[in-house]
C-alpha positions as CSV (number, residue, x, y, z in Angstrom):
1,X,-7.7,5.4,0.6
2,X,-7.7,8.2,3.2
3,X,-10.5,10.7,2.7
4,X,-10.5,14.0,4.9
5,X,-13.3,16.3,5.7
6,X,-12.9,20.1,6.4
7,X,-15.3,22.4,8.0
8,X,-16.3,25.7,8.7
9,X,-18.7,25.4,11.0
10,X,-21.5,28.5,11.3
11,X,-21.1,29.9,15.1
12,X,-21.1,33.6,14.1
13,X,-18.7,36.0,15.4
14,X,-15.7,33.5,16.1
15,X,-14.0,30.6,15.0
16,X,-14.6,26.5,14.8
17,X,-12.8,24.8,12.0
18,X,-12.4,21.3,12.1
19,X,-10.5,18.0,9.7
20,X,-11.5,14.9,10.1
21,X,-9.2,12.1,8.7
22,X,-10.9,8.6,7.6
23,X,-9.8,5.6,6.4
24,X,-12.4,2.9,5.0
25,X,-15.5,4.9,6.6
26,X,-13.6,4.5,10.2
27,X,-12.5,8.0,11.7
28,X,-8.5,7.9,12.4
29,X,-7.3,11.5,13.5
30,X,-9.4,14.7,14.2
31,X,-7.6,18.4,14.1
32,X,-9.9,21.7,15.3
33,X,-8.4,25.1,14.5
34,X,-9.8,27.4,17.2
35,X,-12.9,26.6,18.8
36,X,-15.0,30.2,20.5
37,X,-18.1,32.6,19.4
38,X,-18.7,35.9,20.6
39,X,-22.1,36.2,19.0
40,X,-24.4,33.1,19.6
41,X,-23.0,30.2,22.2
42,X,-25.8,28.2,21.4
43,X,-24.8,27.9,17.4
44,X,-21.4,27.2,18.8
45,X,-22.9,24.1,21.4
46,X,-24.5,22.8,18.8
47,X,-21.9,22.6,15.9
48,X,-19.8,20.5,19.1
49,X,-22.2,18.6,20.0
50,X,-22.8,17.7,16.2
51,X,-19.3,17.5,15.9
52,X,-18.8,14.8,19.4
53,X,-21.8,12.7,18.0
54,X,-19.0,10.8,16.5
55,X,-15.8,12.2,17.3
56,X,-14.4,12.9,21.1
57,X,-10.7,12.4,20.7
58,X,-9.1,15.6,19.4
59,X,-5.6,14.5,18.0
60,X,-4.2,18.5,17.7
61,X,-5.9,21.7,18.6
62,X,-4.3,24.4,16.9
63,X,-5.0,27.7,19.0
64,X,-4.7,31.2,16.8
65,X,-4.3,33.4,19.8
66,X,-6.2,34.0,22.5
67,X,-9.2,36.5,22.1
68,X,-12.4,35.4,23.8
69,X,-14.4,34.5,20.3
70,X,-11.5,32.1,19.5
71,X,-11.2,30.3,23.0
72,X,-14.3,30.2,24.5
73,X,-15.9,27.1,23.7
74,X,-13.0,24.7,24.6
75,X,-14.0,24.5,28.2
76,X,-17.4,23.0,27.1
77,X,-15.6,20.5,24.8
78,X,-13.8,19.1,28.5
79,X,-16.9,19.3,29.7
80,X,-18.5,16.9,26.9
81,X,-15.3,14.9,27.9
82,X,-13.3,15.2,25.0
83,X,-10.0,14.6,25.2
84,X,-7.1,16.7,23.5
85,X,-4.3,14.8,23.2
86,X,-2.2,17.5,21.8
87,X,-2.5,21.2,22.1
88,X,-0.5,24.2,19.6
89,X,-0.2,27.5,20.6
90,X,1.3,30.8,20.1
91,X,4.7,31.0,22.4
92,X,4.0,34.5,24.0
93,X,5.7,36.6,26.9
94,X,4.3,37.8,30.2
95,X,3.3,40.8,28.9
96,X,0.8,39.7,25.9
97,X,-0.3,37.0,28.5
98,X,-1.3,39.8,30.4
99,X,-2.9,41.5,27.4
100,X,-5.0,38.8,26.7
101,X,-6.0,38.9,30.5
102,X,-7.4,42.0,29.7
103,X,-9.8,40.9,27.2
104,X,-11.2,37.5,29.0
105,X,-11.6,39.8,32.2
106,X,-15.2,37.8,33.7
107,X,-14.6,34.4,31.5
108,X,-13.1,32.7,34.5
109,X,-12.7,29.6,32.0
110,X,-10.9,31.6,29.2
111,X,-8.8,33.0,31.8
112,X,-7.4,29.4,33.3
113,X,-6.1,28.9,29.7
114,X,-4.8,31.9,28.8
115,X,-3.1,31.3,32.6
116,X,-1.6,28.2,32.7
117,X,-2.8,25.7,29.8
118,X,-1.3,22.5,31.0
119,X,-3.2,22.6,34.2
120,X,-6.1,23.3,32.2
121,X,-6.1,20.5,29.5
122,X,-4.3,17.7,32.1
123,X,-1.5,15.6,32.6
124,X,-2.8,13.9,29.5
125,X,-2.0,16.4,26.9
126,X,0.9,17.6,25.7
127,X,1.5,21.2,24.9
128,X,3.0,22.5,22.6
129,X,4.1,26.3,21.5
130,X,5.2,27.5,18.7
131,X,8.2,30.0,18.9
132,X,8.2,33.4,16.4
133,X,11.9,32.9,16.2
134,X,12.4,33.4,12.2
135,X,13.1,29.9,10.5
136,X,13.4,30.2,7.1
137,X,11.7,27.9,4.5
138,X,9.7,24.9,6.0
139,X,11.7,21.2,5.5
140,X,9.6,18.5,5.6
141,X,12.5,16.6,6.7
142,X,12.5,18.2,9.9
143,X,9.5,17.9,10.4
144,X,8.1,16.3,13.9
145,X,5.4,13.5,14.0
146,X,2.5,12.4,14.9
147,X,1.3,9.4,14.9
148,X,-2.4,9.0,15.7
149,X,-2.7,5.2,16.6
150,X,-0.1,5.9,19.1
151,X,-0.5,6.8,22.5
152,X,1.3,10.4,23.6
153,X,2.3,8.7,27.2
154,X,6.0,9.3,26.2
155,X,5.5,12.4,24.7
156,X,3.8,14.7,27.5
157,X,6.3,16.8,28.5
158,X,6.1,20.7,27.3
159,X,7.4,21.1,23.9
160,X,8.8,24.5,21.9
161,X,9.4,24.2,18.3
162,X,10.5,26.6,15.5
163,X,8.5,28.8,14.0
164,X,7.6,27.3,10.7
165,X,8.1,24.0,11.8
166,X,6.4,21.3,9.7
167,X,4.1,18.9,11.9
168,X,2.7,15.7,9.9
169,X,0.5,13.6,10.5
170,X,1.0,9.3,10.3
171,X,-0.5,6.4,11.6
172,X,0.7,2.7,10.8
173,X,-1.1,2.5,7.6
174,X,0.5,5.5,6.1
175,X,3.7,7.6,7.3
176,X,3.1,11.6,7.2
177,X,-0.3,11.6,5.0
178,X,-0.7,15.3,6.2
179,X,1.1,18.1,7.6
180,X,0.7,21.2,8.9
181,X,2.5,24.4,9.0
182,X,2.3,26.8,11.9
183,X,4.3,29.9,12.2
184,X,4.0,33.4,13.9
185,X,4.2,36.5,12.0
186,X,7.1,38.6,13.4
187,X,8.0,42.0,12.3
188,X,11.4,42.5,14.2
189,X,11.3,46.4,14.4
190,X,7.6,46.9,15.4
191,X,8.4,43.5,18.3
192,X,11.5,45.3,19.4
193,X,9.5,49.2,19.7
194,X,6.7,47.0,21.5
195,X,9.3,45.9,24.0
196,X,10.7,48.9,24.6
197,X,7.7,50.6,25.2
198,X,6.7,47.4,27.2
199,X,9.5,47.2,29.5
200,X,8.5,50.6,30.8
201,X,6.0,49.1,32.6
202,X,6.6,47.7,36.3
203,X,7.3,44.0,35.5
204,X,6.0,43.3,39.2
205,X,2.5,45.2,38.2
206,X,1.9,42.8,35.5
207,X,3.2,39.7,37.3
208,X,0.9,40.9,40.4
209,X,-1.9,41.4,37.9
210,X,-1.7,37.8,35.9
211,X,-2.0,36.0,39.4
212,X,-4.7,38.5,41.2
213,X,-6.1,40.6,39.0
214,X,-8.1,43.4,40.5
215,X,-10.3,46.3,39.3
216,X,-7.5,49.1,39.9
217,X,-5.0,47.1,38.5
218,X,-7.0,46.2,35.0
219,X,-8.2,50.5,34.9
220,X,-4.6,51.7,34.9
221,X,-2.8,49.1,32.7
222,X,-5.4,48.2,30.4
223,X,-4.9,52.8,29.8
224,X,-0.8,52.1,29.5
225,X,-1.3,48.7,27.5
226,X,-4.1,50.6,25.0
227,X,-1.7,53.9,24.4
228,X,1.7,51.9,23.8
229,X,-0.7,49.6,20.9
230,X,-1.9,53.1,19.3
231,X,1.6,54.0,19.6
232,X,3.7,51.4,18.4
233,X,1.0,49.3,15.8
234,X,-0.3,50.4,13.0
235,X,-3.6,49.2,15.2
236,X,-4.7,49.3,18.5
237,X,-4.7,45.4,18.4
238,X,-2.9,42.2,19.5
239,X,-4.3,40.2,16.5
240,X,-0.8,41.0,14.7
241,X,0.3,38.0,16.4
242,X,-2.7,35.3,15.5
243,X,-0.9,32.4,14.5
244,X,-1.1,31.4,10.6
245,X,-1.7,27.6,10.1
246,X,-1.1,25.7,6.4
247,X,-2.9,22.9,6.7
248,X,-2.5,20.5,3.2
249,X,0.3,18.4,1.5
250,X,3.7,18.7,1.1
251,X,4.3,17.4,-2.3
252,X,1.9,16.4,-5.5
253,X,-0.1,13.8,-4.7
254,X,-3.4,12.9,-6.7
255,X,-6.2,14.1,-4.8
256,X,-10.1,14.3,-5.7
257,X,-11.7,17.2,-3.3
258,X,-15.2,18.4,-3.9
259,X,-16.5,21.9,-1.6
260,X,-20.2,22.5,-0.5
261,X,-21.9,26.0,0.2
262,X,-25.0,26.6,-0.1
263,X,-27.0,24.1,-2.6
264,X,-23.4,24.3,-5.2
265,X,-20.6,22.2,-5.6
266,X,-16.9,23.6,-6.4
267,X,-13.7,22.3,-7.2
268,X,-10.5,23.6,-5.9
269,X,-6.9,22.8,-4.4
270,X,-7.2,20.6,-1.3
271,X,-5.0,23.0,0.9
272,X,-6.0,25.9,3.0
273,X,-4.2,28.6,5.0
274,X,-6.0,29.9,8.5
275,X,-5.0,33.1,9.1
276,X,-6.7,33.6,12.3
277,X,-7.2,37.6,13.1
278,X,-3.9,38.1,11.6
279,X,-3.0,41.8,9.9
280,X,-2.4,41.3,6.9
281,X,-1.8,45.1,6.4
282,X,1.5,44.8,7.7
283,X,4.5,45.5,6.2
284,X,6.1,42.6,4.0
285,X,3.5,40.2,5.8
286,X,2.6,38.4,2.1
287,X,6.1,38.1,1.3
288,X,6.8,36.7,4.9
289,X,4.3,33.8,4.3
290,X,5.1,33.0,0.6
291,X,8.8,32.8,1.4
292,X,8.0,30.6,4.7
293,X,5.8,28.3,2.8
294,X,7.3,28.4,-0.6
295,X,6.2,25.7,-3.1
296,X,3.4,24.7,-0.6
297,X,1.8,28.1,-1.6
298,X,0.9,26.5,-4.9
299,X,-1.4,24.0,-3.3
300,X,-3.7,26.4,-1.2
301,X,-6.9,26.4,-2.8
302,X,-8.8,27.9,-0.1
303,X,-8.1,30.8,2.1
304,X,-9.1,32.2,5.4
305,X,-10.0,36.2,5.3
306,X,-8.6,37.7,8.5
307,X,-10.3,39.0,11.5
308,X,-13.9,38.2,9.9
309,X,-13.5,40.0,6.9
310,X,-12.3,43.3,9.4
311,X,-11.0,46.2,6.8
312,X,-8.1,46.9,9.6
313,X,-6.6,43.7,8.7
314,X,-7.1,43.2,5.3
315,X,-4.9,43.6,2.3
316,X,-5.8,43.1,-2.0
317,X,-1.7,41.2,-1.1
318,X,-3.4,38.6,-0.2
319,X,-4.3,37.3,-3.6
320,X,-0.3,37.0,-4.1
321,X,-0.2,34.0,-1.4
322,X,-1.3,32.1,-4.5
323,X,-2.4,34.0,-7.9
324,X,-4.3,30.5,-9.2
325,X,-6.0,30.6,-5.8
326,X,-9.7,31.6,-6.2
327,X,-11.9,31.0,-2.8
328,X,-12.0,32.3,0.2
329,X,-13.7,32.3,3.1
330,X,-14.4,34.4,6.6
331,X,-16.8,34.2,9.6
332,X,-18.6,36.7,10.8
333,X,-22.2,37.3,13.2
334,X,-24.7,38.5,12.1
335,X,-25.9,42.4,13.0
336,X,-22.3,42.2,14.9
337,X,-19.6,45.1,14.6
338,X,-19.1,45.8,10.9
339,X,-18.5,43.0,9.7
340,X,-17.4,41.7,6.7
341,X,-15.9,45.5,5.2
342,X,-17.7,46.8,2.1
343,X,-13.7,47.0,1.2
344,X,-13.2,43.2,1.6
345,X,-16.5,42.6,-0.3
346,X,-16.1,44.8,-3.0
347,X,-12.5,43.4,-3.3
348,X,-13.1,40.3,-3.5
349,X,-15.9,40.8,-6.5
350,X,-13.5,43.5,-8.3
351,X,-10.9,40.6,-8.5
352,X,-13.1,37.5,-9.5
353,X,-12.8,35.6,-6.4
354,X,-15.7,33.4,-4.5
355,X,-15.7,33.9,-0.8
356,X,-17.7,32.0,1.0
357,X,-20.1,33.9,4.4
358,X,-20.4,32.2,7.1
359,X,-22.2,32.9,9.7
360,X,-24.4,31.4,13.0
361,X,-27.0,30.0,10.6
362,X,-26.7,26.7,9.7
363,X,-27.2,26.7,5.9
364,X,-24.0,28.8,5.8
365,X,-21.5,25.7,6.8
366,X,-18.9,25.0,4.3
367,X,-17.8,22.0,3.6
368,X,-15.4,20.4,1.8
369,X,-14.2,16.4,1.1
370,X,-10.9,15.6,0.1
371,X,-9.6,11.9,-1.0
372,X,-6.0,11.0,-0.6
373,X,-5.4,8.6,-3.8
């Protein structure tokens, strides 16, 4: 019997989620959704080091997008020498390479990612990026995957896959036990206006900028990057393009999967959906998802809230994803920003749902343990 256990860990303003696979007591595959906090680095050090006590082989890291309070605590898992044997992220263009630039300006660490995140990870990981080309429904028979008891030797070279693309997880015991889902939302007209507006801009600035960035150069473009946002988005942010990551199974199986928060025990679905900092105010954003996951929507029974619980990125649509679908959850710092909205809050209460606070104090972690029958 496989047995997997999620959690949220409590590192404040940010993100560390982690799944850890087991088979008979003994730890076979390990997958961490984001890994940064903006509000308390020493909440975040800890939950690692709690987390390498046991585990220091990371089979996929899923990266959302590249704010700081998603990214910033991956450098100190290299330095506790983990090793990442695969590594998703968002496929993204010069241009929000150079937006994210912007917002890791003095992160040296953050910034050798964001530049070029083969050389930061090593000739020992394999990257690979996940293309916002539309795809339709997910297939599980095109899926691509991986096995855990196998090394990636063969498999190092750069890798682009569809959007949507189902990745599952095997090992020799059991083929594709798991699978996740990534995609990037992608709202044609508002990418193509961006791009427009974008391409106005001296490509040979930003180029110049990405490799040598320099006080004059960050003043003036972060001013044209900032105007063509509030121009173009429906908010001055590049969290439109977190990428949204389904992380359950594929078909009914019979599964056992207990949750604890706090001093309670619940009982719910044993998939979730991470929505990173995604908007979820955008138009025919719900109906993008559903239709991308289809059936799979049925077996989410446990939901991120965007952008720690931000009212700029939150929609009551998000209930649709699945109607039977009551908890949620959504990290947030303490005495930081504004965070979680009265709006989300009172929503969530006027429609009967649990969420779930996290935050940088450790009786907040979430927990939950899911058997694989």
């Amino acid at each position: 019997m496989i047995n997997l256990k999620r959690v949220v860990h409590p590192v404040g303003q940010g993100s560390f989620y982690s799944e850890s696979f087991f088979y008979m007591d003994r730890n076979i595959c390990n997958v961490i959704y984001d890994c940064g906090s903006s509000s308390n680095r020493l909440s975040l050090r800890n939950e690692i080091d709690s987390f390498s006590s046991e585990r220091k082989v990371v089979d996929i890291l899923f990266i959302s997008h590249f704010d700081n309070d998603h990214i910033n605590g991956i450098k100190y898992m290299k330095d506790q020498n983990f090793k990442f044997k695969n590594v998703i992220i968002p496929l993204i263009n010069s241009k929000d390479k150079f937006i994210y630039i912007l917002k890791n300006i003095g992160d040296e660490d953050c910034l050798a990612l964001i530049r070029n995140p083969q050389s930061f990870f090593g000739d020992q990981t394999r990257i690979i990026k996940v293309s916002s080309d539309s795809n339709g429904q997910s297939n599980r028979n095109e899926s691509i995957d991986i096995n855990v008891d196998e090394s990636n030797e063969n498999h190092l070279d750069e890798t682009t896959i569809k959007n949507n693309q189902a990745i599952s997880i095997s090992n020799r015991i059991s083929k594709a036990f798991w699978f996740y889902i990534p995609f990037n939302y992608c709202e044609k007209q508002r990418e193509e206006s961006l791009r427009n507006e974008l391409n106005k801009l001296e490509n040979k600035e930003i180029n110049e900028f990405i490799n040598s960035p320099n006080i004059e150069a960050i003043i003036n473009l972060s001013k044209n990057i900032n105007n063509i946002y509030k121009k173009v988005c429906e908010t001055n942010s590049s969290n439109n393009a977190s990428m949204i990551i389904f992380s359950g199974l594929y078909i009914a199986l019979r599964t056992f999967v207990l949750a604890f928060y706090g001093h309670c025990y619940f009982s719910m679905d044993e998939a979730c959906l991470y929505c990173g900092d995604i908007g979820l105010n955008q138009k025919n954003i719900i109906d993008d998802i559903t239709g991308k996951l289809g059936f799979s929507c049925n077996h989410i029974g446990l939901i991120q809230v965007p952008h720690h619980g931000s009212k700029a990125s939150f929609s009551d649509d998000i209930y649709k994803i699945n109607t039977r679908c009551d908890y949620f959850f959504l990290s947030y710092g303490n005495h930081r920003y504004d965070f979680p909205s009265r709006k989300v809050l009172l929503s969530m209460v006027n429609n009967h749902k649990r969420l779930f606070l996290i935050n940088e104090n450790d009786v907040s972690i979430f927990v939950q343990e899911i058997f694989l029958y």
